[in-house]
Gaussian input, Z-matrix of N, CA and C with variables (Angstrom, degrees):
# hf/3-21g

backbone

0 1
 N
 C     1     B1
 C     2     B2     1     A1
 N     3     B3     2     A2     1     D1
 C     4     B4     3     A3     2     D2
 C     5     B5     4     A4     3     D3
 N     6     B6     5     A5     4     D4
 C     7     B7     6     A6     5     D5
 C     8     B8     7     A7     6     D6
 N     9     B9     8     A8     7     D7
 C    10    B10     9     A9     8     D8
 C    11    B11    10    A10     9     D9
 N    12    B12    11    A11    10    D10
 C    13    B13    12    A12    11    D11
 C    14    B14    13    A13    12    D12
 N    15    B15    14    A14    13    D13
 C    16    B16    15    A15    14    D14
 C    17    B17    16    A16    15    D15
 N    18    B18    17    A17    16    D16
 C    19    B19    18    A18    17    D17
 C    20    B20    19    A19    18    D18
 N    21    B21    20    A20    19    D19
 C    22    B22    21    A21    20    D20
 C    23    B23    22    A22    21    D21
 N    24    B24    23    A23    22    D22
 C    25    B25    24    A24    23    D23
 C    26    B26    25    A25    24    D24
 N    27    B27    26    A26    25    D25
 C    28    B28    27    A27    26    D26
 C    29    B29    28    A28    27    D27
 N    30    B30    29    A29    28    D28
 C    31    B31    30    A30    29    D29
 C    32    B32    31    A31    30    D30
 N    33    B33    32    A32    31    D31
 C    34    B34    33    A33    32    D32
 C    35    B35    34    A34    33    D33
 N    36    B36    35    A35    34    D34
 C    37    B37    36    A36    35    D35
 C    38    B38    37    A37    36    D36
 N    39    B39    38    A38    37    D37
 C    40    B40    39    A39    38    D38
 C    41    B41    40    A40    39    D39
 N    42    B42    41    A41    40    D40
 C    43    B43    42    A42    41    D41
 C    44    B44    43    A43    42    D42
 N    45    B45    44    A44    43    D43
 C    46    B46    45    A45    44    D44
 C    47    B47    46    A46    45    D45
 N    48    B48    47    A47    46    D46
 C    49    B49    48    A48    47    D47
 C    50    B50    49    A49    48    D48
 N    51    B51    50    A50    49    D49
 C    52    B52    51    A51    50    D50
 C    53    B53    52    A52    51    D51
 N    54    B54    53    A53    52    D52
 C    55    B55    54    A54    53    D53
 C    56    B56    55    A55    54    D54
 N    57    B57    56    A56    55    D55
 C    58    B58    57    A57    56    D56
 C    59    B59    58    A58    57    D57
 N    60    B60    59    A59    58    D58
 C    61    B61    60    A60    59    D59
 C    62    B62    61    A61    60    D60
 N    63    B63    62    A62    61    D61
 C    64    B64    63    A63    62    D62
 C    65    B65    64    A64    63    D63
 N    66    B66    65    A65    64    D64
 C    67    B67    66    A66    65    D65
 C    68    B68    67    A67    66    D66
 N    69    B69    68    A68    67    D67
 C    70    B70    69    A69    68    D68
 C    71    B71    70    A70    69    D69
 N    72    B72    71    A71    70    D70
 C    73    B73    72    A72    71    D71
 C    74    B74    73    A73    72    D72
 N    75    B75    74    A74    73    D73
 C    76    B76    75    A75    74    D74
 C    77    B77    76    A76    75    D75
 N    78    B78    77    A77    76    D76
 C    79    B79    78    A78    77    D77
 C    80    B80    79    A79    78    D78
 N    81    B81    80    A80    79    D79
 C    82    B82    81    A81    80    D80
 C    83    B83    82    A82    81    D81
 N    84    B84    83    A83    82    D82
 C    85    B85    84    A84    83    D83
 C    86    B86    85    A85    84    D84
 N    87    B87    86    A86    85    D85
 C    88    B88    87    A87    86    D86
 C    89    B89    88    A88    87    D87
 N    90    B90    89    A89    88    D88
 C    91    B91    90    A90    89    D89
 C    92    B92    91    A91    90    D90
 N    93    B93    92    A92    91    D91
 C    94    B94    93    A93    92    D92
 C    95    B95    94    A94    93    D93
 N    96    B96    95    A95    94    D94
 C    97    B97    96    A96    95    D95
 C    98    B98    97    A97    96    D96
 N    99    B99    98    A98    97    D97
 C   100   B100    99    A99    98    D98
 C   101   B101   100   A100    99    D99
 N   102   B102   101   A101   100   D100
 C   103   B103   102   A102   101   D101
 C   104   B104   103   A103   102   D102
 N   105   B105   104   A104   103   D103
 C   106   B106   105   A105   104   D104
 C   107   B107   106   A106   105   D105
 N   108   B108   107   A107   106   D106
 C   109   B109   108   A108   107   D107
 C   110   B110   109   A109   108   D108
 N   111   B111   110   A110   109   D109
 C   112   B112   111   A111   110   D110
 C   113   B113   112   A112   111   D111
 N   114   B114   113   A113   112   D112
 C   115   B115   114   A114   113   D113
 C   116   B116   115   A115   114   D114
 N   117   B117   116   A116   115   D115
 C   118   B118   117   A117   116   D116
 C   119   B119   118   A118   117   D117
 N   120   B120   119   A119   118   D118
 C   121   B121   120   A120   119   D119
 C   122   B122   121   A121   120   D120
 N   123   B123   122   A122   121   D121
 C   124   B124   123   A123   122   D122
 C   125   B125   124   A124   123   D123
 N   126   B126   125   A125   124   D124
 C   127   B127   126   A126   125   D125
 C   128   B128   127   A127   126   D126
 N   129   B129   128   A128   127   D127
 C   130   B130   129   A129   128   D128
 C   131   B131   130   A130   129   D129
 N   132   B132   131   A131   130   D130
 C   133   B133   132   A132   131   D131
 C   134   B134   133   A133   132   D132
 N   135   B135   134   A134   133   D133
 C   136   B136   135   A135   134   D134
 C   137   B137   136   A136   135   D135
 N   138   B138   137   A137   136   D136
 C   139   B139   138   A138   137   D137
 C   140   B140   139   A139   138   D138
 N   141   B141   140   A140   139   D139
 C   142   B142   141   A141   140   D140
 C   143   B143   142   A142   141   D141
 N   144   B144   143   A143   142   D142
 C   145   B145   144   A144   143   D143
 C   146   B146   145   A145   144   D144
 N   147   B147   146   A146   145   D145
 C   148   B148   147   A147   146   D146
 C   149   B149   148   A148   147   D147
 N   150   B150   149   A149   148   D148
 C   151   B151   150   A150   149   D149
 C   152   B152   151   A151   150   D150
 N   153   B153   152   A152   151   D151
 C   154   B154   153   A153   152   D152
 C   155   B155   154   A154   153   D153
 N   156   B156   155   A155   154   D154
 C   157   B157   156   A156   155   D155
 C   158   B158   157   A157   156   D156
 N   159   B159   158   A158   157   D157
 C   160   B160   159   A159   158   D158
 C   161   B161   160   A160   159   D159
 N   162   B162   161   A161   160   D160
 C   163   B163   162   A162   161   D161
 C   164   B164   163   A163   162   D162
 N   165   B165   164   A164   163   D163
 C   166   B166   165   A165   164   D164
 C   167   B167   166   A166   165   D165
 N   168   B168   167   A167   166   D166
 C   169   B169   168   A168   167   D167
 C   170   B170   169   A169   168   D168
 N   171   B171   170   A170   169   D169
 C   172   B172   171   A171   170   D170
 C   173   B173   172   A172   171   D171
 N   174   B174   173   A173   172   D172
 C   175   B175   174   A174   173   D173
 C   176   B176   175   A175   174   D174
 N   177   B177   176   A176   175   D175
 C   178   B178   177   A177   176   D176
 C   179   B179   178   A178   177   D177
 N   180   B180   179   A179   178   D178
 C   181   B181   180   A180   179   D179
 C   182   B182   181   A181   180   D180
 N   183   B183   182   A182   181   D181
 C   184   B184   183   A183   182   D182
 C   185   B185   184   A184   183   D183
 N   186   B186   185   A185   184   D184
 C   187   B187   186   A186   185   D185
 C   188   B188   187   A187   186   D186
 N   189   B189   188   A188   187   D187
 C   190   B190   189   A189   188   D188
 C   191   B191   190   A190   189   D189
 N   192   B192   191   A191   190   D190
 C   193   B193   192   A192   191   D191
 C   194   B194   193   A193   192   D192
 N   195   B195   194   A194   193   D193
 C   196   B196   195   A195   194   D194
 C   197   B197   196   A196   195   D195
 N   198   B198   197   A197   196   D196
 C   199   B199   198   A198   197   D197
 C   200   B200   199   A199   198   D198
 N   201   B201   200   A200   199   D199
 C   202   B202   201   A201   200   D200
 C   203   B203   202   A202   201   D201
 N   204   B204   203   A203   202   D202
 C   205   B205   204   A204   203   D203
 C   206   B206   205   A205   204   D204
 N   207   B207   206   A206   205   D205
 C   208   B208   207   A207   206   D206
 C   209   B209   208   A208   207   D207
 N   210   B210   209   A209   208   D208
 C   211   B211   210   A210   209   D209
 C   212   B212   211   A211   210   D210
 N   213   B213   212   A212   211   D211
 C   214   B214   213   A213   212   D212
 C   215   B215   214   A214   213   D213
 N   216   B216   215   A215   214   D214
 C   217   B217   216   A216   215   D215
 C   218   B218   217   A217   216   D216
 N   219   B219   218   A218   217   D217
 C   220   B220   219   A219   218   D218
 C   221   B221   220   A220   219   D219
 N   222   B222   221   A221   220   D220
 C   223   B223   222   A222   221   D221
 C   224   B224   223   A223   222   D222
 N   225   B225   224   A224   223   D223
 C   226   B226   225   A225   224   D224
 C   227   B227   226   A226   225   D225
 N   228   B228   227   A227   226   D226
 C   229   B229   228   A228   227   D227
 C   230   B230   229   A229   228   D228
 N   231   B231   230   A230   229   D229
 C   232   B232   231   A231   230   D230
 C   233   B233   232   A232   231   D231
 N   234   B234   233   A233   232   D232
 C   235   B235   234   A234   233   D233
 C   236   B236   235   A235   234   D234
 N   237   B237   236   A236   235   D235
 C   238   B238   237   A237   236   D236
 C   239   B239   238   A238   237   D237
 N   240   B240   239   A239   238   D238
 C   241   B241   240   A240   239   D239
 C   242   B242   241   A241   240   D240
 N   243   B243   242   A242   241   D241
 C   244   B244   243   A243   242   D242
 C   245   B245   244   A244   243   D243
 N   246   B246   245   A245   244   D244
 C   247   B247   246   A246   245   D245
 C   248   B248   247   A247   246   D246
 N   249   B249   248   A248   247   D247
 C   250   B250   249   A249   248   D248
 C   251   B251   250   A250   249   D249
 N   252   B252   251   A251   250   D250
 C   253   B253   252   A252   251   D251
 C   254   B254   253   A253   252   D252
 N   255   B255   254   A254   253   D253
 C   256   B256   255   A255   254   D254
 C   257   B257   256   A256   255   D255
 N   258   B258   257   A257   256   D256
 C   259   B259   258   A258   257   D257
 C   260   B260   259   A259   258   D258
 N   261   B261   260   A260   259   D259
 C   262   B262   261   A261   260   D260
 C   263   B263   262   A262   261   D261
 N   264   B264   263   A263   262   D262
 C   265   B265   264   A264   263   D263
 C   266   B266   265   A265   264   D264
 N   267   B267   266   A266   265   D265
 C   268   B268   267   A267   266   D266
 C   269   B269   268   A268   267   D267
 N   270   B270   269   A269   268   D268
 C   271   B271   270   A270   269   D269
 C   272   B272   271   A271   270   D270
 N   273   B273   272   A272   271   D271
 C   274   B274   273   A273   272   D272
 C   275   B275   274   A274   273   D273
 N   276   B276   275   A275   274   D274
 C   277   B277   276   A276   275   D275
 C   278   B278   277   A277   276   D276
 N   279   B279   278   A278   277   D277
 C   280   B280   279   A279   278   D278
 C   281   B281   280   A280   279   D279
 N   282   B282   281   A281   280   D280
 C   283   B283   282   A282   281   D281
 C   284   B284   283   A283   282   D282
 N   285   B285   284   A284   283   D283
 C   286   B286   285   A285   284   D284
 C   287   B287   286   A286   285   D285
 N   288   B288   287   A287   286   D286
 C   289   B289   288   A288   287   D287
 C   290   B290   289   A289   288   D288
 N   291   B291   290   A290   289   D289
 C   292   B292   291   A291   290   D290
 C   293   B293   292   A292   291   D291
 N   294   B294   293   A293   292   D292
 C   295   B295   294   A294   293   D293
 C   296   B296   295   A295   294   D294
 N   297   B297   296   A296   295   D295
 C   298   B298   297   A297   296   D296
 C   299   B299   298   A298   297   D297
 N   300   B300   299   A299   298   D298
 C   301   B301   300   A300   299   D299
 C   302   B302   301   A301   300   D300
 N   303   B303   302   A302   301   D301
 C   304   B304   303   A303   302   D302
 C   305   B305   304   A304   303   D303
 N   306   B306   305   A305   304   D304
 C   307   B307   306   A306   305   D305
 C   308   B308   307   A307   306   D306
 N   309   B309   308   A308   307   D307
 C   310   B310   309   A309   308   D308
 C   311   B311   310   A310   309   D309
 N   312   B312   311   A311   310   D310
 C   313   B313   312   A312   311   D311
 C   314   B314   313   A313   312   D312
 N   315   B315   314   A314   313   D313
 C   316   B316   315   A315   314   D314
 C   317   B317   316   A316   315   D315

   B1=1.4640
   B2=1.5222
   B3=1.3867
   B4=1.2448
   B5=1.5247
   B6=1.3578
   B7=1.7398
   B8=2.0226
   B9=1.2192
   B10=1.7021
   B11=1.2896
   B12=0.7762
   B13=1.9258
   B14=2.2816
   B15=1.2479
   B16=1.2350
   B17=1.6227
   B18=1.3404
   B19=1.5062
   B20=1.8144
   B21=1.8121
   B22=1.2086
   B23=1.6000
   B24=1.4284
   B25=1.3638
   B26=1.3180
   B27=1.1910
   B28=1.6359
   B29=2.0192
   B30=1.3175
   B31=1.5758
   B32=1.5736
   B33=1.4382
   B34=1.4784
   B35=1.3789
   B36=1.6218
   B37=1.4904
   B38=1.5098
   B39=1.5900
   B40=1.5295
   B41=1.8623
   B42=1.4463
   B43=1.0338
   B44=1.5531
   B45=1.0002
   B46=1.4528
   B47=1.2609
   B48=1.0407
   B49=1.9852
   B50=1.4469
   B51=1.0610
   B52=1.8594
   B53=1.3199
   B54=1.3607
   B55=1.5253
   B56=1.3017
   B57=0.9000
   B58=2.0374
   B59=1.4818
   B60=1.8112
   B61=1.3939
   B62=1.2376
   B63=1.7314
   B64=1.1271
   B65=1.5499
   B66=1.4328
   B67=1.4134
   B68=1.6834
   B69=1.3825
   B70=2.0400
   B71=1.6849
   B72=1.2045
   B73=2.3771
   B74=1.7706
   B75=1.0776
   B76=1.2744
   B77=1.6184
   B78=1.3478
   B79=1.4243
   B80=1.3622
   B81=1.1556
   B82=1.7957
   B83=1.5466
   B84=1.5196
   B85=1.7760
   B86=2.0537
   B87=0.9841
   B88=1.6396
   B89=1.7767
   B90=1.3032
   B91=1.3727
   B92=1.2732
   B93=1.5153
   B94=0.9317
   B95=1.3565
   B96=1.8973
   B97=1.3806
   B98=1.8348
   B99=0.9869
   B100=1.5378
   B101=1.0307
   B102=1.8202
   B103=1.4269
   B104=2.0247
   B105=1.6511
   B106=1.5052
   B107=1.6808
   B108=1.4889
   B109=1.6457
   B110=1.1749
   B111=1.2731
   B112=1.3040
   B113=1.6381
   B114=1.5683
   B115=1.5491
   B116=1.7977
   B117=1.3817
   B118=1.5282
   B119=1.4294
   B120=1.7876
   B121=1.2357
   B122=1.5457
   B123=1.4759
   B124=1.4095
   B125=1.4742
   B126=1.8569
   B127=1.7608
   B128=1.4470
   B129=1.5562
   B130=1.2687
   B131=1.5732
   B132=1.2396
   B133=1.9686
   B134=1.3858
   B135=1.5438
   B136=1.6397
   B137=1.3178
   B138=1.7872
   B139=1.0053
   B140=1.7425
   B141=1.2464
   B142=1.9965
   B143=1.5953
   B144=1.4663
   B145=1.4082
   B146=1.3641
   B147=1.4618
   B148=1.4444
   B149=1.9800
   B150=1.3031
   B151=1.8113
   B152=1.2104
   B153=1.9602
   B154=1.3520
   B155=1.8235
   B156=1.1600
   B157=1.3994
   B158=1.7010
   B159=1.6371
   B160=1.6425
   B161=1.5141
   B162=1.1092
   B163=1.3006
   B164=1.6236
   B165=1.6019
   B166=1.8280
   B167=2.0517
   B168=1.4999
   B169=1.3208
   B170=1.4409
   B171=1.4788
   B172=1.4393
   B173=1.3831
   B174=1.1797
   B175=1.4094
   B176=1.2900
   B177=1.2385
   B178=1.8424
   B179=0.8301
   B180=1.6749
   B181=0.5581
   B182=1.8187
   B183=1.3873
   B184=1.5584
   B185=1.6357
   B186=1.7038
   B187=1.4721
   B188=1.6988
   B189=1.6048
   B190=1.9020
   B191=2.0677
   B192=1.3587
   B193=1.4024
   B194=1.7182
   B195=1.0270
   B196=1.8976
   B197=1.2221
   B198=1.2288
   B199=1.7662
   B200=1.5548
   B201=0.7547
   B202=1.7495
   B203=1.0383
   B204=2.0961
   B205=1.2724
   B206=1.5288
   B207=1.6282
   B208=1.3436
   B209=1.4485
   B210=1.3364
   B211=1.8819
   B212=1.5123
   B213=1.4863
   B214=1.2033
   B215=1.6636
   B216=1.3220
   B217=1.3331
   B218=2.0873
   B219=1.5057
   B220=1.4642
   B221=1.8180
   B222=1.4553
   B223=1.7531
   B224=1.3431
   B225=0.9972
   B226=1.2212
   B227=1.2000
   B228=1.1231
   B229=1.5917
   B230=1.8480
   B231=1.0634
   B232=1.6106
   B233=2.0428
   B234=1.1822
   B235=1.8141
   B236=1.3667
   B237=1.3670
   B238=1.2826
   B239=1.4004
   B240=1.7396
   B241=1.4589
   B242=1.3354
   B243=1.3459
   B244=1.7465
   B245=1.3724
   B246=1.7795
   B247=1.5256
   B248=1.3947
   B249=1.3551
   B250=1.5235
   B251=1.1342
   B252=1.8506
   B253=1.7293
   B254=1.7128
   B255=1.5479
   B256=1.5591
   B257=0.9550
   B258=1.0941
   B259=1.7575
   B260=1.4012
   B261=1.1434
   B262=1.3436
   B263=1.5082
   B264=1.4567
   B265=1.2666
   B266=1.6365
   B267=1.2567
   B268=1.2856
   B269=1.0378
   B270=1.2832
   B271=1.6799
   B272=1.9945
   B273=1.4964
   B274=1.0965
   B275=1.6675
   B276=1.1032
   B277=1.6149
   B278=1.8846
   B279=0.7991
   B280=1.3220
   B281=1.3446
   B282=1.0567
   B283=1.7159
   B284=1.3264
   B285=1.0602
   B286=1.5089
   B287=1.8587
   B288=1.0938
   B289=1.7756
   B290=0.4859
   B291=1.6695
   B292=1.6114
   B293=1.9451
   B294=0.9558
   B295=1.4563
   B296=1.7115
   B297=1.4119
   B298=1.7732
   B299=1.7932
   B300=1.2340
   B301=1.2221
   B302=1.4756
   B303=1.1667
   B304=2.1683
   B305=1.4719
   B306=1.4710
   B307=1.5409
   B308=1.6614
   B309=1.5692
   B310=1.4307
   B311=1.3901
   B312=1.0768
   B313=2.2681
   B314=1.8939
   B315=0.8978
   B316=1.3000
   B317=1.7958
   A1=109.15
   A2=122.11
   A3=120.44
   A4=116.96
   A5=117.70
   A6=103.53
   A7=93.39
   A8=91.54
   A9=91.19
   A10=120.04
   A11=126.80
   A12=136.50
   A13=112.79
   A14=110.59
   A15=127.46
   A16=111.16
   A17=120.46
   A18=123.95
   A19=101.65
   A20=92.41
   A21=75.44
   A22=97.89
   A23=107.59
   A24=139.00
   A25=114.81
   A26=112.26
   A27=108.38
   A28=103.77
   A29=83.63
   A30=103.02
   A31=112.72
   A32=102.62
   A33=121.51
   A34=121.37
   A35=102.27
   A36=101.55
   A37=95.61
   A38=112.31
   A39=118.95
   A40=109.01
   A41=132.43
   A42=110.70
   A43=127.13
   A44=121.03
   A45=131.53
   A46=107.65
   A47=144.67
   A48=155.26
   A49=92.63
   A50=110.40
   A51=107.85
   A52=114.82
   A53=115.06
   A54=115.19
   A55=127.85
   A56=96.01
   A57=114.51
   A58=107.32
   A59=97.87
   A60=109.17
   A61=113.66
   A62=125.24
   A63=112.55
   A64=118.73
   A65=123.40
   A66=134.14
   A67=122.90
   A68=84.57
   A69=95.66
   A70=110.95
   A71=97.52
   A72=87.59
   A73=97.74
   A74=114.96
   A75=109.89
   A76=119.07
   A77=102.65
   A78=107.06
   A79=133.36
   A80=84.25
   A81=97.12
   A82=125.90
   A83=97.04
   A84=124.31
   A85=86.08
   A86=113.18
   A87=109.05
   A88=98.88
   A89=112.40
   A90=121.04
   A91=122.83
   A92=128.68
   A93=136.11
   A94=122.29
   A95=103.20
   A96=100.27
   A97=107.04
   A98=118.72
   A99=120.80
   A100=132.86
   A101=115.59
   A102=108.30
   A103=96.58
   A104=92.67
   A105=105.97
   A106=119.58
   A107=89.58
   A108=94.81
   A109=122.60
   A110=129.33
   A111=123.09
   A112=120.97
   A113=101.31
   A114=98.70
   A115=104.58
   A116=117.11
   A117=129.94
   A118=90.64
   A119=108.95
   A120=116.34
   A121=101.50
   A122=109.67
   A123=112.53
   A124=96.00
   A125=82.33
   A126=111.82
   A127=89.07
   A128=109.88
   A129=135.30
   A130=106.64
   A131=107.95
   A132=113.42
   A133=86.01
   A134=91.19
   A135=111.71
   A136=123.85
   A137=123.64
   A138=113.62
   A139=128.12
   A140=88.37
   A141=87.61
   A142=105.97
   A143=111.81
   A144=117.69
   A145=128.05
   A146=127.99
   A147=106.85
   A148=125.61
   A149=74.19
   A150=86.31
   A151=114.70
   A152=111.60
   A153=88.07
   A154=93.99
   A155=127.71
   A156=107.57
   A157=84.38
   A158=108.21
   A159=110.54
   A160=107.22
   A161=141.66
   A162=128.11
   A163=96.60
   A164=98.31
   A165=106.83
   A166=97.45
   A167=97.30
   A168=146.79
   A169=123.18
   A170=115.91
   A171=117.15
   A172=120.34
   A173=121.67
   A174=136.55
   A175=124.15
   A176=142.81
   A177=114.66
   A178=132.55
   A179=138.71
   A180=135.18
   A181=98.11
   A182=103.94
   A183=106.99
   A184=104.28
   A185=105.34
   A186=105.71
   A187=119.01
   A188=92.16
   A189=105.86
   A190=117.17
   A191=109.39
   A192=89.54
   A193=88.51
   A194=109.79
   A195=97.50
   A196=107.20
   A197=128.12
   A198=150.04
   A199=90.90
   A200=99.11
   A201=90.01
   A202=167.08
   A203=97.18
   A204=134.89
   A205=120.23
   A206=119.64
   A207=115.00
   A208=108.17
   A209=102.22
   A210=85.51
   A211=94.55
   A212=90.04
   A213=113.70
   A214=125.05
   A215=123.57
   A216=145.21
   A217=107.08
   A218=94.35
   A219=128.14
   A220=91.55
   A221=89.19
   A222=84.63
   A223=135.61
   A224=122.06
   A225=126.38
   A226=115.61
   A227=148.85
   A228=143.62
   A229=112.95
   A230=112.21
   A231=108.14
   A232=92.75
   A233=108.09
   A234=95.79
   A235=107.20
   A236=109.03
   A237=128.08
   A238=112.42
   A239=122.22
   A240=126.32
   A241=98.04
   A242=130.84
   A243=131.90
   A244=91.71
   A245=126.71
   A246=104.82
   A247=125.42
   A248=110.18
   A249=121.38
   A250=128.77
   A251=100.03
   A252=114.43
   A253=95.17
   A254=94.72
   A255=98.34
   A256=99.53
   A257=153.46
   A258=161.90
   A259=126.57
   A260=131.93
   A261=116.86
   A262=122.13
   A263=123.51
   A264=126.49
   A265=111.99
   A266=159.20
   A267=158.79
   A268=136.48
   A269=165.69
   A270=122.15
   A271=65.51
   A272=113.91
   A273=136.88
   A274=117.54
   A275=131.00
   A276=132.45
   A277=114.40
   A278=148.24
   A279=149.99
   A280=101.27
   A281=148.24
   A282=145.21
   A283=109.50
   A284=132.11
   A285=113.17
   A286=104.44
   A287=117.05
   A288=133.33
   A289=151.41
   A290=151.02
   A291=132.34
   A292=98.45
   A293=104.39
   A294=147.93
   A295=97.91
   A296=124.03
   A297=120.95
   A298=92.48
   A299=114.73
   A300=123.46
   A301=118.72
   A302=129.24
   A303=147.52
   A304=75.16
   A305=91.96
   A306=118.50
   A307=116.47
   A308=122.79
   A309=98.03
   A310=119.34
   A311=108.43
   A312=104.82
   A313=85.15
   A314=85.64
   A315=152.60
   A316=144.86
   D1=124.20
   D2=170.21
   D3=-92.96
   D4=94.20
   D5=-159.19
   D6=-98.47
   D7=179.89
   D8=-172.05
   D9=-141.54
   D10=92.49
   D11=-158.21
   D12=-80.29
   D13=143.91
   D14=158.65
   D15=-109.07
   D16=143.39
   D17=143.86
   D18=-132.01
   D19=117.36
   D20=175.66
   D21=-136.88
   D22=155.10
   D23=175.01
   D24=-78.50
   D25=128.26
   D26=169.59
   D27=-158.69
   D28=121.52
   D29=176.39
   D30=-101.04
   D31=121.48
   D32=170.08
   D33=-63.85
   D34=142.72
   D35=176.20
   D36=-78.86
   D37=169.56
   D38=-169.61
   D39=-55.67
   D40=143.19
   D41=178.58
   D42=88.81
   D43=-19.73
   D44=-165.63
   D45=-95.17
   D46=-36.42
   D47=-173.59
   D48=-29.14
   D49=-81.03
   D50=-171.66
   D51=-35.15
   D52=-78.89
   D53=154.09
   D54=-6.28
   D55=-65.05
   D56=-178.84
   D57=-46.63
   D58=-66.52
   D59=-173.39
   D60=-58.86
   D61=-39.30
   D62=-173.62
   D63=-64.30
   D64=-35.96
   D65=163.14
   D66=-43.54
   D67=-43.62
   D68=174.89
   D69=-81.67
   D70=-26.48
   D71=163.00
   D72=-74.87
   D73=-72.71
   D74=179.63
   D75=-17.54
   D76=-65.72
   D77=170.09
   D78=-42.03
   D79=-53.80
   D80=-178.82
   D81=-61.71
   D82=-43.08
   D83=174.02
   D84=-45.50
   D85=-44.52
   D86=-157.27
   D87=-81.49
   D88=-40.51
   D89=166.33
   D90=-46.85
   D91=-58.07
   D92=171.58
   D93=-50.36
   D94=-42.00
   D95=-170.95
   D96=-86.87
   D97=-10.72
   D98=-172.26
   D99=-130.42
   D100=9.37
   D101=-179.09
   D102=-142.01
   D103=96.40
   D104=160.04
   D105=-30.09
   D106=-72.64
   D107=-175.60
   D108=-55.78
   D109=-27.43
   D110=-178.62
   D111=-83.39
   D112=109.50
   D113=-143.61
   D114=-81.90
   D115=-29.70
   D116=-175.97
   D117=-128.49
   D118=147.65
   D119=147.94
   D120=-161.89
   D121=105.41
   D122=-179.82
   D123=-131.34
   D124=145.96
   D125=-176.01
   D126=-113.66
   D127=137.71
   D128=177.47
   D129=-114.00
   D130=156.65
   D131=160.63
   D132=-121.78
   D133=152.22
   D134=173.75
   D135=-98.43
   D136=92.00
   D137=171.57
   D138=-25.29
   D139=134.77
   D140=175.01
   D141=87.35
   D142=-35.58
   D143=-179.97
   D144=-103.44
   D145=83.60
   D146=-154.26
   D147=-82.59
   D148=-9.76
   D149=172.70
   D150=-106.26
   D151=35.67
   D152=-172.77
   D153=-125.23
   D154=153.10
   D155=-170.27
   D156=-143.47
   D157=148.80
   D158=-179.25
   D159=-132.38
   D160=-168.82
   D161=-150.19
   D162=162.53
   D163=102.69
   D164=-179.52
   D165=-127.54
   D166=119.24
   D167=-155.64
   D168=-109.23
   D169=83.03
   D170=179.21
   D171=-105.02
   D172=132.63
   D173=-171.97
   D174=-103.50
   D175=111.97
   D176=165.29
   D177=-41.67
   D178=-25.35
   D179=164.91
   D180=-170.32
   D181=-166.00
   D182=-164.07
   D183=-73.47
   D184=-34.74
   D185=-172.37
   D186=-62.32
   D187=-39.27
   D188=155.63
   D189=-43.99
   D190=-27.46
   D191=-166.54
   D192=-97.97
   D193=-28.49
   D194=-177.42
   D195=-52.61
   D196=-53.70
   D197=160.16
   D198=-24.30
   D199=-90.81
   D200=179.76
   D201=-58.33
   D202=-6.36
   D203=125.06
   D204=-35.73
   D205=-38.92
   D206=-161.41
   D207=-117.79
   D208=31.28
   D209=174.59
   D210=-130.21
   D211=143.03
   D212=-165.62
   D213=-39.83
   D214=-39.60
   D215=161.06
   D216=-26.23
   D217=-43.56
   D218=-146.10
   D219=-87.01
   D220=-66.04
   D221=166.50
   D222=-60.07
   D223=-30.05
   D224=173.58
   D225=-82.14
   D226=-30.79
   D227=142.00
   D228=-50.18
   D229=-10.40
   D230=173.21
   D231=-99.77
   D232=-40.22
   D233=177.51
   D234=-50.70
   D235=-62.56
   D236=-154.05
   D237=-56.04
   D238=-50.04
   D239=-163.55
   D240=-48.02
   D241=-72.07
   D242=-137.60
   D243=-41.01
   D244=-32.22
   D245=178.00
   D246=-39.33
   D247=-27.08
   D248=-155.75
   D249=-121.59
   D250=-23.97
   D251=-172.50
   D252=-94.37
   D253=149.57
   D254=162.94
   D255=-118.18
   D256=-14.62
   D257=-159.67
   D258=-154.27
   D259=106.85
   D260=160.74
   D261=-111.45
   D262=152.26
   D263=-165.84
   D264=-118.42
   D265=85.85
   D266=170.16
   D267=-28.80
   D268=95.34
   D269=-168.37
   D270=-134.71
   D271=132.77
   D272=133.09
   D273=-48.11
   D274=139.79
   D275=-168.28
   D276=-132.68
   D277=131.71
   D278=167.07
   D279=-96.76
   D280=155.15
   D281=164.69
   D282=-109.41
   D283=135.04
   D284=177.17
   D285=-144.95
   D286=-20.61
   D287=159.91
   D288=-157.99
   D289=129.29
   D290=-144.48
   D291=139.76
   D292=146.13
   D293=177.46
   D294=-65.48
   D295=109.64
   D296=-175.48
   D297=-135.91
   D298=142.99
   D299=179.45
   D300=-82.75
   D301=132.07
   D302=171.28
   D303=61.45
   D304=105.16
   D305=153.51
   D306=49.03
   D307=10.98
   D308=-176.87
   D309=-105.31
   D310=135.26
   D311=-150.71
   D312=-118.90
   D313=150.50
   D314=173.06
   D315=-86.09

């Protein structure tokens, strides 16, 4: 299995968290319901940090994350953030060992 990982960083402008969050259930509700391949996608808040939100991202593979680039749910949370983001941070991921929850190996 070639699976394909995100961790990404994203810092709020002051005020924005609610906002944010409410956009990232939204999102996710659509994730959950429509994208097989995308095997993990959890949004964290950063203790200690309140504008800081992180986001670790597992894929089956790469063709799974384009897929999830293109559904509509997906776009509209990329229009929408700049309301809210002041920063975002990327880290591309390879997986190669580690412990993944309902069936995802490693």
């Amino acid at each position: 299995m070639n699976q394909f990982g995100l961790f990404v960083r994203f810092t709020l402008r002051d005020g924005a968290g609610e906002a944010f969050d409410a956009l990232m259930e939204e999102t996710t509700a659509g994730i959950r319901a429509h994208e097989p391949g995308t095997l993990v996608y959890a949004c964290h808040k950063v203790e200690g940090s309140p504008n800081e939100r992180v986001f670790f991202e597992i894929y089956a593979d790469h063709d799974a994350f384009e897929e999830h680039e293109r559904q509509p749910h997906t776009r509209h949370f990329l229009a929408e953030r700049t309301k809210y983001v002041e920063k975002t941070e990327v880290d591309r991921l390879q997986p190669y060992a580690g412990k993944y929850p309902n069936g995802v190996e490693k």
